[in-house]
N, CA, C and O atoms as a GROMACS GRO file, in nm:
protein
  556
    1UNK      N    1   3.653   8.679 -14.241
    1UNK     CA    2   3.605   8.575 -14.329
    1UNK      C    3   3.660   8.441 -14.280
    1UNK      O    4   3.770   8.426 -14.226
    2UNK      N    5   3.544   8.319 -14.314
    2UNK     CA    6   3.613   8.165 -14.255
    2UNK      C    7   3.709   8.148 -14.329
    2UNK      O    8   3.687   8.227 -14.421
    3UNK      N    9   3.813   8.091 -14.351
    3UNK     CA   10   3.833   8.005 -14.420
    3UNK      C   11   3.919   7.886 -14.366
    3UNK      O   12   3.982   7.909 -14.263
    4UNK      N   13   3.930   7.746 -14.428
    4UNK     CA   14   4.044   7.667 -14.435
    4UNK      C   15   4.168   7.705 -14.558
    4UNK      O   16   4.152   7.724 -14.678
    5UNK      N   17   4.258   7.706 -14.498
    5UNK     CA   18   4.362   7.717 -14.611
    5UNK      C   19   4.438   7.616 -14.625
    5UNK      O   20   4.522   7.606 -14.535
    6UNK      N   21   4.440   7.528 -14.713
    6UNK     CA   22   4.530   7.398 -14.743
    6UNK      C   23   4.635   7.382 -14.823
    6UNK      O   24   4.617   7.335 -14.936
    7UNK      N   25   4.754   7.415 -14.782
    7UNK     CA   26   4.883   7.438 -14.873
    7UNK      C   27   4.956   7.312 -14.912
    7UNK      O   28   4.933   7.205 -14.856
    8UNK      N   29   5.023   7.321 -14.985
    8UNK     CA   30   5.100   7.197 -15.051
    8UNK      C   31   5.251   7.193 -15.003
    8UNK      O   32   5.352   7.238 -15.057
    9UNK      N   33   5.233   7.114 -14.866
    9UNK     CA   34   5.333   7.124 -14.798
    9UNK      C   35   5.401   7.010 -14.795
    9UNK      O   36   5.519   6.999 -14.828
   10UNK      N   37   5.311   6.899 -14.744
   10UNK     CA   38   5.385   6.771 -14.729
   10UNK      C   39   5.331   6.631 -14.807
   10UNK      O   40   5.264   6.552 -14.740
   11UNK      N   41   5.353   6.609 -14.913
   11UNK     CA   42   5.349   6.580 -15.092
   11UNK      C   43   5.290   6.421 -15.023
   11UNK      O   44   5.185   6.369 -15.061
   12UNK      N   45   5.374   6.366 -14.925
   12UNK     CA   46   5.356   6.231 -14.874
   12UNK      C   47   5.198   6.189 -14.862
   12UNK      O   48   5.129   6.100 -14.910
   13UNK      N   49   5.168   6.332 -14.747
   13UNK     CA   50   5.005   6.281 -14.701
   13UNK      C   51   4.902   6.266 -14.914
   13UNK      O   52   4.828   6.184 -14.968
   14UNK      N   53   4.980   6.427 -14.966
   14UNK     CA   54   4.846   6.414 -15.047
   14UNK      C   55   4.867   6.222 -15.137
   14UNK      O   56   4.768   6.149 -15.127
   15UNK      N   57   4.974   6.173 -15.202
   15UNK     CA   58   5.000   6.092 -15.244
   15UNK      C   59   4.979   5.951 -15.148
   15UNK      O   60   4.996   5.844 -15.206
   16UNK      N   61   4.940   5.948 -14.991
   16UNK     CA   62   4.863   5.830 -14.958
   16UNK      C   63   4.752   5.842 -14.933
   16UNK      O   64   4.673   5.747 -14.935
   17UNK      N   65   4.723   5.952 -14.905
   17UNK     CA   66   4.529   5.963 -14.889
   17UNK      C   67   4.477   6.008 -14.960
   17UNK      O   68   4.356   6.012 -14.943
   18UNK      N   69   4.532   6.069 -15.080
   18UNK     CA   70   4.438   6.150 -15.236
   18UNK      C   71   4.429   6.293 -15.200
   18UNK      O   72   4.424   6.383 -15.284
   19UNK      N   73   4.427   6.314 -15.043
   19UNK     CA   74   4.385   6.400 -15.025
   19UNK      C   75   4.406   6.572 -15.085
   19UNK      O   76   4.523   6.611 -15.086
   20UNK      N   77   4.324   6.649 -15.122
   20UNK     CA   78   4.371   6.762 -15.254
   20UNK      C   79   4.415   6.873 -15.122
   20UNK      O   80   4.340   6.858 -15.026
   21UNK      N   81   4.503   6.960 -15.104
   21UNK     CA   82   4.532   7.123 -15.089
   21UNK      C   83   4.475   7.163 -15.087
   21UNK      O   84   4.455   7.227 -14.984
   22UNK      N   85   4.370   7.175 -15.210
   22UNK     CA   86   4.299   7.301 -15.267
   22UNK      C   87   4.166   7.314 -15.188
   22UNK      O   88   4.092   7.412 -15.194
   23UNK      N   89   4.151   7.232 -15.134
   23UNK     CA   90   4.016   7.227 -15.078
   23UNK      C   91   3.975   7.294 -14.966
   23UNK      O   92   4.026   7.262 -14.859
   24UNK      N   93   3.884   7.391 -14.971
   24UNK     CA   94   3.873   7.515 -14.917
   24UNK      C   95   3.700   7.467 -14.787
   24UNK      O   96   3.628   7.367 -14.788
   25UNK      N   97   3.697   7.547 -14.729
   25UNK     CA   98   3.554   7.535 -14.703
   25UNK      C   99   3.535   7.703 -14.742
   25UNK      O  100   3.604   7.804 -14.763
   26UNK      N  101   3.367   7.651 -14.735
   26UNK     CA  102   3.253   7.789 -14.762
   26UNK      C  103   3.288   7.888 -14.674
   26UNK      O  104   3.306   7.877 -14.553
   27UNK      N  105   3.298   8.011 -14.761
   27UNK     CA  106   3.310   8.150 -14.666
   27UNK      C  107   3.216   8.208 -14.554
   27UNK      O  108   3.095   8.194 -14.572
   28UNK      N  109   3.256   8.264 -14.453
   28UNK     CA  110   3.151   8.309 -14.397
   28UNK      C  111   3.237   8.458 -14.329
   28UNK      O  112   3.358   8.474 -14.316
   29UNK      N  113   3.138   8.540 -14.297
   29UNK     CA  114   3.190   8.614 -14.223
   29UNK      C  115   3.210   8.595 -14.084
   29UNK      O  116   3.116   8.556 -14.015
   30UNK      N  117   3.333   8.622 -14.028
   30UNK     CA  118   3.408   8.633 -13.900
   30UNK      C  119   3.499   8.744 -13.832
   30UNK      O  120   3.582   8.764 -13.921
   31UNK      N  121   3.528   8.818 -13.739
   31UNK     CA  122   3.583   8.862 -13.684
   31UNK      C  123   3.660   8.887 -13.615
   31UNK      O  124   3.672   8.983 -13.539
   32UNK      N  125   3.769   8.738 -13.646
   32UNK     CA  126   3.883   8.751 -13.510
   32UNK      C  127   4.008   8.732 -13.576
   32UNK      O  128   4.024   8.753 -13.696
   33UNK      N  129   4.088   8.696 -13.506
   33UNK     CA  130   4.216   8.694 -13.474
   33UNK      C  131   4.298   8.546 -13.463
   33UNK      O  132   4.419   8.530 -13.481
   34UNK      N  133   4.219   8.464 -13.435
   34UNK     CA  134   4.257   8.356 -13.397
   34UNK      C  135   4.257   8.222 -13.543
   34UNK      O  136   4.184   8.227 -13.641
   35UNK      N  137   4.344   8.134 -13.518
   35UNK     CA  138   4.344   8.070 -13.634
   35UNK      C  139   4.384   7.919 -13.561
   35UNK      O  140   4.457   7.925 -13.463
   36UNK      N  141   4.335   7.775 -13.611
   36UNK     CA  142   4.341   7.663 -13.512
   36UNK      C  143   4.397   7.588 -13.660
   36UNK      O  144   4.358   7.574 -13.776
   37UNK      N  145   4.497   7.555 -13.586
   37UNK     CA  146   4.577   7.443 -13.734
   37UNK      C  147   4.622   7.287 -13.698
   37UNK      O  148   4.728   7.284 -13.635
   38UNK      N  149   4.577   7.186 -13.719
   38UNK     CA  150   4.587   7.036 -13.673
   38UNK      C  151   4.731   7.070 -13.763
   38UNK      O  152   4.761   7.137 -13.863
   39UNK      N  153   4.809   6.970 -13.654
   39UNK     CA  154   4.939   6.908 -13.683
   39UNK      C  155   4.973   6.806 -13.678
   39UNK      O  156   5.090   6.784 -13.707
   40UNK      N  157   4.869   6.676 -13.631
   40UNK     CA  158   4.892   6.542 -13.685
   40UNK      C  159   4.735   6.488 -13.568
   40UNK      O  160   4.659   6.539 -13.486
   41UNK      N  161   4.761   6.360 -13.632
   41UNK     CA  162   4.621   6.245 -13.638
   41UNK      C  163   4.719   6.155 -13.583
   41UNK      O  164   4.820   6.125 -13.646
   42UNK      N  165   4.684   6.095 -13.429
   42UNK     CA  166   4.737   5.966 -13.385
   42UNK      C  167   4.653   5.813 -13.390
   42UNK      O  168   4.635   5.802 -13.268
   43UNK      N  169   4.601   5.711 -13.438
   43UNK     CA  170   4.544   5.579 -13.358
   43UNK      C  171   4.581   5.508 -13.271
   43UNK      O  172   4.658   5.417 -13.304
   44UNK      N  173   4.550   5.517 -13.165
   44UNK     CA  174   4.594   5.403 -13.051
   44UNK      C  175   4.501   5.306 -13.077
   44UNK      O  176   4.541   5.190 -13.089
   45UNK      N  177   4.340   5.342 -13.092
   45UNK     CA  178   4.315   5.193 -13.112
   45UNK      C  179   4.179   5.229 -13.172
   45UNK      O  180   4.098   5.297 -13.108
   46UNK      N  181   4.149   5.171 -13.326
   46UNK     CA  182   4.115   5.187 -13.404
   46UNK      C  183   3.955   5.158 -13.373
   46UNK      O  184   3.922   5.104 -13.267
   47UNK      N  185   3.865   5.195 -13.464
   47UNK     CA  186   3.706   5.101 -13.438
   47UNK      C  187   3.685   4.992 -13.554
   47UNK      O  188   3.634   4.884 -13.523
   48UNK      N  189   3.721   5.014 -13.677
   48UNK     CA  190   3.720   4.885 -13.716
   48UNK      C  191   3.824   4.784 -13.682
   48UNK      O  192   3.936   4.828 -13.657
   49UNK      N  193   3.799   4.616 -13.674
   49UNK     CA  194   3.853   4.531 -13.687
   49UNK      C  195   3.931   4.506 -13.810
   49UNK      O  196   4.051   4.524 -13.832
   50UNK      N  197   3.856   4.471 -13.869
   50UNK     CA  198   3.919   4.416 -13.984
   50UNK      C  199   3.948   4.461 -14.091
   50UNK      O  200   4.000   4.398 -14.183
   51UNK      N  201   3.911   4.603 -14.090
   51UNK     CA  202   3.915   4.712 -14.176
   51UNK      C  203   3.992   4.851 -14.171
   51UNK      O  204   3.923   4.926 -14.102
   52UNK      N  205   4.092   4.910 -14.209
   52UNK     CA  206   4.123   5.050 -14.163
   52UNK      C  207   3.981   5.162 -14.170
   52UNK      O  208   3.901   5.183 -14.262
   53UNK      N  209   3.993   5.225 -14.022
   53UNK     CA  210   3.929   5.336 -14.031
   53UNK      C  211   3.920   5.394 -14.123
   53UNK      O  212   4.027   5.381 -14.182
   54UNK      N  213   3.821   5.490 -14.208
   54UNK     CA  214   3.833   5.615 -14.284
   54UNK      C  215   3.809   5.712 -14.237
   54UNK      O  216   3.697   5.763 -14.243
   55UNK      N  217   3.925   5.770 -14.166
   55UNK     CA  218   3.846   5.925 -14.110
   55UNK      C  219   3.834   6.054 -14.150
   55UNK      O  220   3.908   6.107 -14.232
   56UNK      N  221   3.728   6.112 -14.088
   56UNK     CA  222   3.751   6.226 -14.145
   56UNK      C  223   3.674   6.350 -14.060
   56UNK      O  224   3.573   6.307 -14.004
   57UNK      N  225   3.700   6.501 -14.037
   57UNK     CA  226   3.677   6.538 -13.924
   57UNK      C  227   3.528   6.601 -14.003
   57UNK      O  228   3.505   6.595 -14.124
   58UNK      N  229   3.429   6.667 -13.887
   58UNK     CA  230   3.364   6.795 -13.895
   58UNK      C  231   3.450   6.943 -13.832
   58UNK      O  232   3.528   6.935 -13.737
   59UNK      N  233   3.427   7.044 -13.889
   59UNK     CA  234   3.474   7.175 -13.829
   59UNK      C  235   3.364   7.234 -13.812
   59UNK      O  236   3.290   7.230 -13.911
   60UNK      N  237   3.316   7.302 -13.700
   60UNK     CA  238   3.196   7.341 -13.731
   60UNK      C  239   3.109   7.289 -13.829
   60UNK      O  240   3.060   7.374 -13.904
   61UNK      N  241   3.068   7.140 -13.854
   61UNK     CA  242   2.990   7.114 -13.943
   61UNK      C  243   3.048   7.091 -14.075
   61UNK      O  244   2.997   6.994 -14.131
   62UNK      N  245   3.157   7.162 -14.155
   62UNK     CA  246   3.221   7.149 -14.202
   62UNK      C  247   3.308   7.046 -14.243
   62UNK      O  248   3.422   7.049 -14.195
   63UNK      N  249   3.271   6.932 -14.342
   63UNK     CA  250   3.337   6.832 -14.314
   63UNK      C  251   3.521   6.856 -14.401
   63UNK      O  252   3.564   6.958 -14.456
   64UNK      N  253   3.561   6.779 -14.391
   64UNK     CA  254   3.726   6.817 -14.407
   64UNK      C  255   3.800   6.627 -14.382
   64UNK      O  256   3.801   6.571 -14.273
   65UNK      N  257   3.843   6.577 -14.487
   65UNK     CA  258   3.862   6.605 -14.626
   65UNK      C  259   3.757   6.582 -14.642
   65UNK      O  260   3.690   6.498 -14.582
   66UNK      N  261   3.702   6.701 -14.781
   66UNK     CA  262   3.572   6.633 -14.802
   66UNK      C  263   3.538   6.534 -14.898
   66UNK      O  264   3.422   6.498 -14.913
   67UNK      N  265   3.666   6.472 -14.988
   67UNK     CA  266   3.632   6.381 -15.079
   67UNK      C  267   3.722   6.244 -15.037
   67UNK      O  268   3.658   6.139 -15.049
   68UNK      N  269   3.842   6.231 -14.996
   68UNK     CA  270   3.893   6.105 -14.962
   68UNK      C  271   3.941   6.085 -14.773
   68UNK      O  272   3.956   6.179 -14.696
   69UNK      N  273   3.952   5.988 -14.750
   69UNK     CA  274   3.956   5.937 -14.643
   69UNK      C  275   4.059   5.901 -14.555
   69UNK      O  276   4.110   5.792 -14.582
   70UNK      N  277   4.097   5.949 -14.475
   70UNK     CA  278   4.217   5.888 -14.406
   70UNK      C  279   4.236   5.802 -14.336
   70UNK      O  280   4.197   5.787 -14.221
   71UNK      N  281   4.338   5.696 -14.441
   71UNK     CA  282   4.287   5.554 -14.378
   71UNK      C  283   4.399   5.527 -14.258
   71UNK      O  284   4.518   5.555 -14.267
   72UNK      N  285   4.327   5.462 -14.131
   72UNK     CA  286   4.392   5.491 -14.043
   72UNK      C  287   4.330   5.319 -13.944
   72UNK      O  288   4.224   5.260 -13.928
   73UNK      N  289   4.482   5.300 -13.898
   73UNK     CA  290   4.503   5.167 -13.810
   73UNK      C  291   4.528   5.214 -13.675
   73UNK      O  292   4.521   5.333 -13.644
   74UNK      N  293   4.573   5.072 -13.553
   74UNK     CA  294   4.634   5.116 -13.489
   74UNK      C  295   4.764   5.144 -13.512
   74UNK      O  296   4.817   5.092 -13.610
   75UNK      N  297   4.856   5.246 -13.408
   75UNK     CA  298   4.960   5.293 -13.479
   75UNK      C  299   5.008   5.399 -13.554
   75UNK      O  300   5.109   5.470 -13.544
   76UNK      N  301   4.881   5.393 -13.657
   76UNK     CA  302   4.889   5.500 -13.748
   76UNK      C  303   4.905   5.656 -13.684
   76UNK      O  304   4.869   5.688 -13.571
   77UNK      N  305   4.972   5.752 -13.793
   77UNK     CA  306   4.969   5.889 -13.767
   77UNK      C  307   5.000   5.948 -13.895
   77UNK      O  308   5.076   5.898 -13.978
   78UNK      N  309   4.914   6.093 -13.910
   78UNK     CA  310   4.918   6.174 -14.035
   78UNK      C  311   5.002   6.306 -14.021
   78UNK      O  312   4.930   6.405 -14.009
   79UNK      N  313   5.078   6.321 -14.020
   79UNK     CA  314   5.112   6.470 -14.017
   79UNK      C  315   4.988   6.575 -14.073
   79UNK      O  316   4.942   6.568 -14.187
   80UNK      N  317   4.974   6.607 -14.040
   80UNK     CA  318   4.882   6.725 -14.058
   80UNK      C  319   4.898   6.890 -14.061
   80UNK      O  320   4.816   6.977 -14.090
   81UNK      N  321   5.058   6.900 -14.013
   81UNK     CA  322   5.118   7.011 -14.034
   81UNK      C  323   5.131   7.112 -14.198
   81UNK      O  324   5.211   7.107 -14.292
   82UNK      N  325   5.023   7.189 -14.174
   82UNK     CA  326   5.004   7.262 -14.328
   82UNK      C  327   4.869   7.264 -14.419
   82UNK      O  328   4.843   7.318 -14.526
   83UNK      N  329   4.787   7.175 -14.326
   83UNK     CA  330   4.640   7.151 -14.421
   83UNK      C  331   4.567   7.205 -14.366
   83UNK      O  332   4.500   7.282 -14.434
   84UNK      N  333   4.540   7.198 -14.228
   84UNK     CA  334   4.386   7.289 -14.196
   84UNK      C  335   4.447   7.400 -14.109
   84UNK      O  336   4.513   7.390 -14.005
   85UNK      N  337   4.404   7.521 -14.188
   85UNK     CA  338   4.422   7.680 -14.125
   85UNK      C  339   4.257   7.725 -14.100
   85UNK      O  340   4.211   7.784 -14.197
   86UNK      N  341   4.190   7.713 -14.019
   86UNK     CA  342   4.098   7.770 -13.968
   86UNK      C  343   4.078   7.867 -13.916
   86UNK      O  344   4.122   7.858 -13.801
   87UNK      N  345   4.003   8.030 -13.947
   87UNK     CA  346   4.002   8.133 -13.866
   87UNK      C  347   3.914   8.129 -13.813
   87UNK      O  348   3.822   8.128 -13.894
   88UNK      N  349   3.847   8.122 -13.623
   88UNK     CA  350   3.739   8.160 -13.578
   88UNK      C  351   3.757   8.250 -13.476
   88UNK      O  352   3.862   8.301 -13.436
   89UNK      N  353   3.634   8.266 -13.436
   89UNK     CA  354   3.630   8.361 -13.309
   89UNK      C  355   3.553   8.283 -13.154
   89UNK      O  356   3.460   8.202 -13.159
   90UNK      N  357   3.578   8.300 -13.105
   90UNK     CA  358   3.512   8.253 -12.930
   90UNK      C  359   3.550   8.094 -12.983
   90UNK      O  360   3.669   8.083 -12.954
   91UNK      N  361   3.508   7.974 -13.043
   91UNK     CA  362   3.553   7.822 -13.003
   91UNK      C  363   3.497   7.799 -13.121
   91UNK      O  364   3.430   7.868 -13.198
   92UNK      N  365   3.530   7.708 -13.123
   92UNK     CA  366   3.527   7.606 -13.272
   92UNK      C  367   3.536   7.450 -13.230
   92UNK      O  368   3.631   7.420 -13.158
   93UNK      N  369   3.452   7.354 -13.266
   93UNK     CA  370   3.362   7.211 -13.235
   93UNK      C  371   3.406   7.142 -13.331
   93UNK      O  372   3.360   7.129 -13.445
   94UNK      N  373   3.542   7.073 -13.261
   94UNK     CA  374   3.593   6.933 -13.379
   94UNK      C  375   3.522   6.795 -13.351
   94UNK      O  376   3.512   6.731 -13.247
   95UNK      N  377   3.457   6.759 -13.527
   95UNK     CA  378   3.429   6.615 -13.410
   95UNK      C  379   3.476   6.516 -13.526
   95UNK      O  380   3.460   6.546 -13.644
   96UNK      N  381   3.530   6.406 -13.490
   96UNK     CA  382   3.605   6.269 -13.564
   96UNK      C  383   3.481   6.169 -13.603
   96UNK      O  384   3.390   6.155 -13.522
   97UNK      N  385   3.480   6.090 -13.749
   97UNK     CA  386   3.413   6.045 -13.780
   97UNK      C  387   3.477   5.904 -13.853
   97UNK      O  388   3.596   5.923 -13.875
   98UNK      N  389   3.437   5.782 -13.892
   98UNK     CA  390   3.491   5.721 -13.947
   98UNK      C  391   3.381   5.701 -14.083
   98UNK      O  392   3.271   5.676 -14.034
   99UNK      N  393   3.377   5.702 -14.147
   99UNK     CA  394   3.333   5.682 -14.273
   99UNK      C  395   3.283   5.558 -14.292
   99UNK      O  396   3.382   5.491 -14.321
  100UNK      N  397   3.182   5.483 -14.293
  100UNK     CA  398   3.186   5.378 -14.272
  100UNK      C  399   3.060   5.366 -14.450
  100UNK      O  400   2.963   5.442 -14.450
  101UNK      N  401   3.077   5.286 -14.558
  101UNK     CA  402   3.058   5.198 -14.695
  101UNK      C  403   2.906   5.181 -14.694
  101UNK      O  404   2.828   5.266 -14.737
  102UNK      N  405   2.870   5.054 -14.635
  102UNK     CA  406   2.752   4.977 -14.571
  102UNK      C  407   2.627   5.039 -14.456
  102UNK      O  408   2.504   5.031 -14.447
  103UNK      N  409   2.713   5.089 -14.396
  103UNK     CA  410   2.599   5.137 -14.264
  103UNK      C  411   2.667   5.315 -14.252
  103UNK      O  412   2.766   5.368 -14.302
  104UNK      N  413   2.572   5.358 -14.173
  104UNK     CA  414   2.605   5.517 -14.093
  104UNK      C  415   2.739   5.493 -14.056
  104UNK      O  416   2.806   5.393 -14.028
  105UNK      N  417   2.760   5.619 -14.065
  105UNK     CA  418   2.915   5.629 -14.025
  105UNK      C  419   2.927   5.674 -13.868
  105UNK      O  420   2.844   5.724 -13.792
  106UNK      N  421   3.051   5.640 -13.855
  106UNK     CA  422   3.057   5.605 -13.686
  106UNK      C  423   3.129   5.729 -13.589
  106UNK      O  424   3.250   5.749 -13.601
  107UNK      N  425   3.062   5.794 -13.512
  107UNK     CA  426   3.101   5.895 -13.439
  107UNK      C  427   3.170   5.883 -13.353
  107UNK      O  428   3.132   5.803 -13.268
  108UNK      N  429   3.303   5.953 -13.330
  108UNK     CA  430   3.445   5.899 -13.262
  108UNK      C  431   3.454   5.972 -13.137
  108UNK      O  432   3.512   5.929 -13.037
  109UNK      N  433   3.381   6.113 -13.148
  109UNK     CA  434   3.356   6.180 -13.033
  109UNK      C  435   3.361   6.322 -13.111
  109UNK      O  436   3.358   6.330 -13.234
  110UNK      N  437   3.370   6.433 -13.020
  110UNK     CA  438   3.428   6.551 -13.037
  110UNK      C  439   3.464   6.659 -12.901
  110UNK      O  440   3.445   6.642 -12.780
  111UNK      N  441   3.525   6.777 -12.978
  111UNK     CA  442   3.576   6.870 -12.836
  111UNK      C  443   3.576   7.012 -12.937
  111UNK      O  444   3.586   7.042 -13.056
  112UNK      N  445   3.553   7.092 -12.778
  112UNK     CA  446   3.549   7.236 -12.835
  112UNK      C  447   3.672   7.290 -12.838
  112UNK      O  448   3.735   7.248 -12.741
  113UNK      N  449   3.728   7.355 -12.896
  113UNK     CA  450   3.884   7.440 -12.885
  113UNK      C  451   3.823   7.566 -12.867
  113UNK      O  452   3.745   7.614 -12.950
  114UNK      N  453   3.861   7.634 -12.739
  114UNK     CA  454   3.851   7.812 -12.723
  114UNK      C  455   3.977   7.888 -12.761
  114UNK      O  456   4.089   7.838 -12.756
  115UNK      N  457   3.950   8.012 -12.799
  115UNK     CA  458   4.067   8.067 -12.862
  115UNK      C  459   4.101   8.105 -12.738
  115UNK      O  460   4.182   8.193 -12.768
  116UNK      N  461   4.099   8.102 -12.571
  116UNK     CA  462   4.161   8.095 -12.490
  116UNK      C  463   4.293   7.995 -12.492
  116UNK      O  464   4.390   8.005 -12.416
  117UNK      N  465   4.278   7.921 -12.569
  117UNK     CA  466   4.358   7.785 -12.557
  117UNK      C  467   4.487   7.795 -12.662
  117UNK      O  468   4.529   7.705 -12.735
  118UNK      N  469   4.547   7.951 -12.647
  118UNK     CA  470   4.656   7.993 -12.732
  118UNK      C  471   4.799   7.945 -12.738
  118UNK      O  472   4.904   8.008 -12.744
  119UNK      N  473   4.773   7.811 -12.733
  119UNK     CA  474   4.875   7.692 -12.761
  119UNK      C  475   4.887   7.573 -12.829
  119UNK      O  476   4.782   7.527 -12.873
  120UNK      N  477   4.997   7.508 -12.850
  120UNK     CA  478   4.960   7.364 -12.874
  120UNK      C  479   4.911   7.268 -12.808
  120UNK      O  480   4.966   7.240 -12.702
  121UNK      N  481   4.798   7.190 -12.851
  121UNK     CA  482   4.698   7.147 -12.736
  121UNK      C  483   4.691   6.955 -12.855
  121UNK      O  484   4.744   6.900 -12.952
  122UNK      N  485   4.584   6.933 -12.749
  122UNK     CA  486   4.588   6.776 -12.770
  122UNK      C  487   4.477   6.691 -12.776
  122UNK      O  488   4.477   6.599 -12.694
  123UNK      N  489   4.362   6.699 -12.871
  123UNK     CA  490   4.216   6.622 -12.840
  123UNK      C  491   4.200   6.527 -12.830
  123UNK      O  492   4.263   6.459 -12.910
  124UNK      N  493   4.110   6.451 -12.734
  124UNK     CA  494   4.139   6.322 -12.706
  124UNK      C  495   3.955   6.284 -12.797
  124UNK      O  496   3.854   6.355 -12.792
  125UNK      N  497   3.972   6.156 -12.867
  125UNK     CA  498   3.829   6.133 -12.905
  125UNK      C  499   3.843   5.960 -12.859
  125UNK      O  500   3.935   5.885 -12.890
  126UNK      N  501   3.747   5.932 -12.794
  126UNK     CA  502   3.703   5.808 -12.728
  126UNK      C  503   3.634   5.742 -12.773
  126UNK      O  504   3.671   5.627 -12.795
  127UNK      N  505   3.486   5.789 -12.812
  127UNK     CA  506   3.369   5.714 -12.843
  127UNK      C  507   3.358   5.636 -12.916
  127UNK      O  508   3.405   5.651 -13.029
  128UNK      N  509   3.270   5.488 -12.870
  128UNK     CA  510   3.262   5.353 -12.995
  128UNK      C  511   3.421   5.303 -12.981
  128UNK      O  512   3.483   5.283 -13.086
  129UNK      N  513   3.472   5.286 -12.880
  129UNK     CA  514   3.579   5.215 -12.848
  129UNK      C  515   3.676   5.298 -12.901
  129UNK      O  516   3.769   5.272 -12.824
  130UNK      N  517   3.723   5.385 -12.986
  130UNK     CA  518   3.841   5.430 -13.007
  130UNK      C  519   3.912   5.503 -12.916
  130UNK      O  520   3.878   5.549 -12.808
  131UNK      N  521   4.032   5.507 -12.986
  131UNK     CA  522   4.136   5.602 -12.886
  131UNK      C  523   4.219   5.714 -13.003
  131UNK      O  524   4.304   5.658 -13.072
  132UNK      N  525   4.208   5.795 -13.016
  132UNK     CA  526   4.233   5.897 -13.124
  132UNK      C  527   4.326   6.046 -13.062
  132UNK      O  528   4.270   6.133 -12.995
  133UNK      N  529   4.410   6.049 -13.085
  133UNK     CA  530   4.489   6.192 -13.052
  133UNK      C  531   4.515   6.300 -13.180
  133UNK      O  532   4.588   6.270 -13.275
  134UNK      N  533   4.451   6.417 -13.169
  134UNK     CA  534   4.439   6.477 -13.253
  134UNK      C  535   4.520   6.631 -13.206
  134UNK      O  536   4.456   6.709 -13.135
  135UNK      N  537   4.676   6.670 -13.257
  135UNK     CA  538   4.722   6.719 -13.204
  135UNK      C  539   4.710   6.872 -13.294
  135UNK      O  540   4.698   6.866 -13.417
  136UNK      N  541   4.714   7.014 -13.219
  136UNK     CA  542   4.661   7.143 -13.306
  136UNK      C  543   4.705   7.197 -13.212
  136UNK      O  544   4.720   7.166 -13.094
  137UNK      N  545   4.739   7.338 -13.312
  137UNK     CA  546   4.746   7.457 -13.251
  137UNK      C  547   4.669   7.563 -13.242
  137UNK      O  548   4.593   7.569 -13.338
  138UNK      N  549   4.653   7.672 -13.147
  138UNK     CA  550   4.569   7.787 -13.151
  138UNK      C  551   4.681   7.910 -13.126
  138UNK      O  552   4.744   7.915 -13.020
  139UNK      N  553   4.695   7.990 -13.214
  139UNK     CA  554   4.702   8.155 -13.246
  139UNK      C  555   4.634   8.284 -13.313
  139UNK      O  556   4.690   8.393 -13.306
   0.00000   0.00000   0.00000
């Protein structure tokens, strides 16, 4: 079975980004072994100007957080250690988004994680000028 599991680990993130624990994605059936857990959100260099980013990822389509935003500068970083427990099988397709009020929201890039990749690893997202390090593990 999919799931995200979001535990109430580090009180800081939910109390600056709203962001809830509880928030699960839709079940599906799956078959493996493998589980991919983000452990922090870096900005080197943001896409809005004058505005903090709001980001927020897809997982397979799956968006995550799905109700508030992580507002994010240059500089900025989220710990992320404890919120997204993902189980898949063969790879799983992260892609970074900024949330954008007024217009479409702005696509930051994305990358596949293979459950070959049974370590701590490091996504780089580029697109629309940013520079984004999105650091996770695979077991």
């Amino acid at each position: 079975m999919k799931k995200v599991v979001l535990s109430i680990l580090l009180m800081s993130f939910i109390i600056t980004s709203g962001v809830s624990p509880k928030e699960q994605f839709a079940p599906e059936d799956r078959n493996c072994g493998y589980s991919l857990k983000f452990t922090g959100l870096k900005c080197i260099t943001p896409e809005g100007y004058y505005t903090n980013d709001a980001i927020y990822f897809k997982i397979d389509g799956t968006i995550w957080p799905s109700s508030q935003r992580l507002s994010m500068t240059s500089g900025s970083y989220y710990d992320l250690e404890g919120y997204v427990d993902y189980d898949f099988s063969g790879s799983v397709t992260i892609e970074l988004w900024d949330d954008d009020a007024f217009d479409s929201d702005d696509f930051l890039g994305s990358v596949t994680v293979y459950c070959s990749y049974t370590s701590d690893g490091v996504a780089r997202f580029t697109e629309d000028g940013v520079d984004y390090k999105l650091y996770y593990k695979v077991n």
